[in-house]
Each structure stands twice: as C-alpha cells, then as structure tokens.
C-alpha positions in Angstrom: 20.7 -10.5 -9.4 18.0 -11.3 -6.8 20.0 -9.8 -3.6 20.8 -7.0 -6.0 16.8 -6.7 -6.6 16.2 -7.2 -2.8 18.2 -4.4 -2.0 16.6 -2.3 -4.6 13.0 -3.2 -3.0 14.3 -2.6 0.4 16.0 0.7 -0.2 12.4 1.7 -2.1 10.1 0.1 0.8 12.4 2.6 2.8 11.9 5.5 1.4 8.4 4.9 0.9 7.6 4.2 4.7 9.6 7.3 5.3 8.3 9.6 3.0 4.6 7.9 4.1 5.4 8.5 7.4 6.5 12.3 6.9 3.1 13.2 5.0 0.6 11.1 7.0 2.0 12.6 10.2 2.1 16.0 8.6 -2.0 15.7 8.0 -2.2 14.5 12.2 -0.8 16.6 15.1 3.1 16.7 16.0 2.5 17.0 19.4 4.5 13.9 20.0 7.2 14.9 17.9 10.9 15.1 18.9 11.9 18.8 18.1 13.8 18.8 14.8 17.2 18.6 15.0 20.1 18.4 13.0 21.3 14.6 12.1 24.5 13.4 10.6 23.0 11.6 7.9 20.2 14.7 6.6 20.8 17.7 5.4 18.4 20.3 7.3 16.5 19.5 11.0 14.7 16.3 11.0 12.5 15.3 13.3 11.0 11.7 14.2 7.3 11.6 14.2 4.8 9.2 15.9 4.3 6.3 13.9 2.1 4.5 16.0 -1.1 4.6 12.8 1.5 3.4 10.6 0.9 -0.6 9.4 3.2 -2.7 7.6 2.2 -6.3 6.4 3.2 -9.2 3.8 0.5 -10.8 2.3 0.5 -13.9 -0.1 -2.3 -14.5 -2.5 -2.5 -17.4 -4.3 -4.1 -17.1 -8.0 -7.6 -15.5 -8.3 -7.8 -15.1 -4.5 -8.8 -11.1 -3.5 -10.5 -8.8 -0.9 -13.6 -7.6 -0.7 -14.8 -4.0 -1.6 -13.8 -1.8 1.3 -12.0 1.1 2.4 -9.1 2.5 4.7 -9.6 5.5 6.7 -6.0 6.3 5.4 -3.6 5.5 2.4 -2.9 2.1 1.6 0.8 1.3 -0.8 1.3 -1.8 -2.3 4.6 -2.9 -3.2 4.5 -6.5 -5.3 7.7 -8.7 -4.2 6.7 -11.6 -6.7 3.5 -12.1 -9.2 1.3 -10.6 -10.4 -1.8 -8.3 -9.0 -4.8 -6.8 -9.7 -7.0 -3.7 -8.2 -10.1 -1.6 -8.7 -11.1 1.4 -7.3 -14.9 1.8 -7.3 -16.1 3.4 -10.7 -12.7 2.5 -12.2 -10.6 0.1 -15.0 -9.3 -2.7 -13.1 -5.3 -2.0 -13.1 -2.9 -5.2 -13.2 0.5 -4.6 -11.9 3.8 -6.3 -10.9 7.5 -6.0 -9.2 8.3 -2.6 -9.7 4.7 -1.1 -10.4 4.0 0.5 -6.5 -0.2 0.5 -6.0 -1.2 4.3 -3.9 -4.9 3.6 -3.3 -6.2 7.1 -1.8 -7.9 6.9 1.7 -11.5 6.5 2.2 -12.0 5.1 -1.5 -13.9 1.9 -2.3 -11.7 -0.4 -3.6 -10.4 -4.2 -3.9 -7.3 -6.1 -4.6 -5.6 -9.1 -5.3 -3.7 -11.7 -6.8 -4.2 -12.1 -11.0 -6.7 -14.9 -12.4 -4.0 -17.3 -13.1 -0.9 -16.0 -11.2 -0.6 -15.3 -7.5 2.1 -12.8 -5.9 3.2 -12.2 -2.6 3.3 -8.3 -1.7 4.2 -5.9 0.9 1.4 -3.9 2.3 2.4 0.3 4.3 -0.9 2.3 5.5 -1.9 4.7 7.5 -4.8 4.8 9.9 -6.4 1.7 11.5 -10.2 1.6 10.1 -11.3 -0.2 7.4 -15.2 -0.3 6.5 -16.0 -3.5 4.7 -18.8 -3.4 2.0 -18.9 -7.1 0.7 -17.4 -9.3 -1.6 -16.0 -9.1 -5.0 -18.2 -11.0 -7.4 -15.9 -13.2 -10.5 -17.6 -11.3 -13.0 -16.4 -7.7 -11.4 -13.3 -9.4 -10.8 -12.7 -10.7 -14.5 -14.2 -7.3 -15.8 -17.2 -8.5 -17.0 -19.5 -5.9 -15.6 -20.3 -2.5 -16.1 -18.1 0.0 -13.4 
C-alpha cells in the first residue's frame, strides 16, 4: 500500500513538474529550446525547454511551525507527502489540506503556509521563478483564524 501510494505521488509529482514546466516556459522565451521533434514515447513534436527557473524542494514542518507572509515572482505547487497543512492567501479563508489535496498558489500573491496547529507534514515544494519578496511574519491569531482577512 505505501510503495503503491509512492508511485502514485511520483507519477503525479511527474506530471505536475512537466506540465509546470511546459506552461511556465511557455509564458518566457524558447529561445533555448531544442526544436520539437518527434519522441517515441509522445504522440506529436515535443520539445525540451529550459528549466533552469524551475525549483524543487522537500520541506518538513513540525506542528504550528509556518512562513511568513510573502510572495514568489512565479507559481508555487505544493504536494503534501505526510500531515497535514495549512495556507492563506492574503484577503482569503485559510485552506487546510492533506495527501492528495495539491496547493497552486498564483505568482506574485501574498500568501503563507505551513504545517497544522497540532499536526506537522512533510511536503514537496515545484515553482517557478527565483524572487520572493518577504513582508513579515504570520502572527498566531492570523494563523489560528482569529482575525479579520
């Protein structure tokens, strides 16, 4: 059951980073592009694109541990391997989630996340871009809910 759910999680981290991948570098020039061509495993010309403003991290939170508000200059996906997580875009309902539930926080939003008050989670981080402006931290009433958006 748990390499079957690995394999699930890899084939989806996959096909995230690929798809990701295809629509960031669509928004940025293809000058480094390979011309498309056509591959034994696609149907139609693929190409391979310049990845090089693509990150991928693990992070592990333990309980009640978050960011601060900021925002990426490009999107951010979270994919939770373990635990459970919270986010909040700025103006918004915070949004719990878990294995299974992928995070797409937009580019150039305000936002923070982490792990839930009383359960951490250990999660697999894919963006695009390199900037991220920080705009302090996340007080424990935003981060419980307690205040107005």
């Amino acid at each position: 059951m748990r390499a079957n759910r690995a394999f699930r999680l890899h084939r989806f981290v996959v096909a995230v980073v690929a798809t990701g991948a295809l629509w960031a570098q669509s928004e940025r020039s293809t000058a480094s592009a390979q011309a498309p061509a056509q591959l034994p495993n696609f149907t139609g010309a693929v190409a391979s694109l310049d990845a090089s403003d693509l990150r991928g991290v693990r992070f592990r939170y333990d309980a009640g541990a978050r960011s601060h508000w900021h925002a990426h200059d490009g999107a951010l996906v979270l994919l939770v391997e373990q635990g459970r997580g919270r986010m909040q875009l700025k103006g918004q309902n915070i949004r719990e989630f878990g294995p299974g539930e992928p995070v797409f926080l937009p580019a150039n939003v305000p936002h923070w996340h982490g792990a839930a008050p009383k359960e951490g989670l250990t999660w697999v981080a894919l963006s695009v871009g390199r900037q991220v402006t920080q705009m302090g931290p996340v007080s424990d009433d935003e981060y419980l809910g307690r205040t107005a958006k």
